[in-house]
C-alpha positions, 0 to 999 in steps of 0.5 A: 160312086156311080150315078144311075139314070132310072126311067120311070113309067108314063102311068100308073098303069104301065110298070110293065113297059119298065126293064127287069134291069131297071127294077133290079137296079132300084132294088140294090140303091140306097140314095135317090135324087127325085123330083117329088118325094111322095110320088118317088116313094110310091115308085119305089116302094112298087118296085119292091126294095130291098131296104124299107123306104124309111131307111132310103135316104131320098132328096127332092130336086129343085127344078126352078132352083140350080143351086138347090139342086146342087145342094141336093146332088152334094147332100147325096154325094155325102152317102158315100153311095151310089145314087139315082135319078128318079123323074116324074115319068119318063127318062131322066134328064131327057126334058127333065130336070134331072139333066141338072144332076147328070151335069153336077156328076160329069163335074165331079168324075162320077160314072153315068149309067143310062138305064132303058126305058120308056120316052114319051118323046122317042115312042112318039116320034116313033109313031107317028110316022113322020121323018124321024131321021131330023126332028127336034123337041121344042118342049112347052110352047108359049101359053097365049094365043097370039104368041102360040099361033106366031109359033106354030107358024114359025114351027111350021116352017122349019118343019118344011124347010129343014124336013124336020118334024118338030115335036112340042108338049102342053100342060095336059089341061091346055090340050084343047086350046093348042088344037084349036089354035094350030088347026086355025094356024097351021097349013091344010096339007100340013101333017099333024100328029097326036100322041095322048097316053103313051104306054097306058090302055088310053093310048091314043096316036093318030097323024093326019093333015090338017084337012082330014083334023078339021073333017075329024071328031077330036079325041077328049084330051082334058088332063091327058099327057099328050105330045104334038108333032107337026112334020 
């Protein structure tokens, strides 16, 4: 059995940014291990498979639970088939909860299939036109004020003493407030990029210092998915 890495678009507008390989793939598989059920379903049934979604056997992937991701992963295994990884958006295992899953089936000998696809994480770093040869991705960074400021600070540091651009994500309807902090924070030389929609007709990334930010209108980033980078 082999376990397949199935990347999935960063919108609802961007099936087009998907591989034909990746598509032919989803098509042939029988078994997934998803993060959500409902919006896998509307995933897959997109790609057009070659059974109906009511004969797939699809098993939801408990984030906060290892163990219930273990039970998910042997519930699988027991098909007898090759399976998926499906995350919400983007490439499993990549800050996803997929990785899990990936760790579970080098356990047990199974073949890891990686398959291309869209990393809002990669395009941004790509994009932005900081130093992509050192950067490091710190996920979410801590919600409250005094500590994410402490953070930022921390982050900025590093960023040039290492010559490592450091990349970070909020939950899209924090978006705001993560700004107001860092241009509070952050140095006026220090450069600072914002990657909002990545792959969707809304894209939007711009990277300038601190400075020209605070010279800046911002863009509406309510309940957008964006990643920050600060170089």
């Amino acid at each position: 059995m082999k376990l397949y890495l199935l990347p999935c678009p960063l919108g609802d507008d961007s099936l087009h940014t998907l591989p034909e390989m990746v598509g032919t793939q989803i098509r042939e598989l029988e078994v997934f291990i998803v993060e959500r059920a409902k919006t896998a379903r509307h995933f897959i049934k997109a790609m057009q498979p070659r059974l109906p979604i009511s004969e797939l056997a699809i098993f939801e992937l408990d984030k906060h639970d290892p163990q219930a991701a273990r039970q998910a992963f042997q519930a699988a295994l027991k098909k007898g088939k090759d399976i998926g990884v499906l995350s919400e958006a983007g490439c499993p295992g990549v800050a996803d909860p997929g990785a899990l899953i990936v760790k579970y089936a080098h356990e047990k000998g199974m073949q890891v299939i990686p398959l291309v696809g869209p990393s809002s994480i990669l395009l941004a770093m790509m994009a932005s036109g900081l130093n992509g040869q050192n950067f490091a991705f710190r996920g979410y960074l801590p919600a409250k004020k005094p500590e994410l400021a402490k953070v930022l600070k921390q982050l900025e540091s590093t960023a040039k003493k290492q010559n490592q651009t450091q990349l970070f994500i909020e939950a899209p309807y924090r978006n705001r407030g993560v700004l107001e902090t860092a241009f509070q924070q952050l140095n006026s030389n220090t450069r600072f990029c914002i990657a909002a929609d990545l792959t969707l007709p809304t894209e939007y990334i711009k990277t300038k210092t601190i400075k020209e930010w605070k010279a800046t209108e911002l863009p509406d980033l309510h309940k957008r998915p964006a990643i920050f980078l600060i170089g």
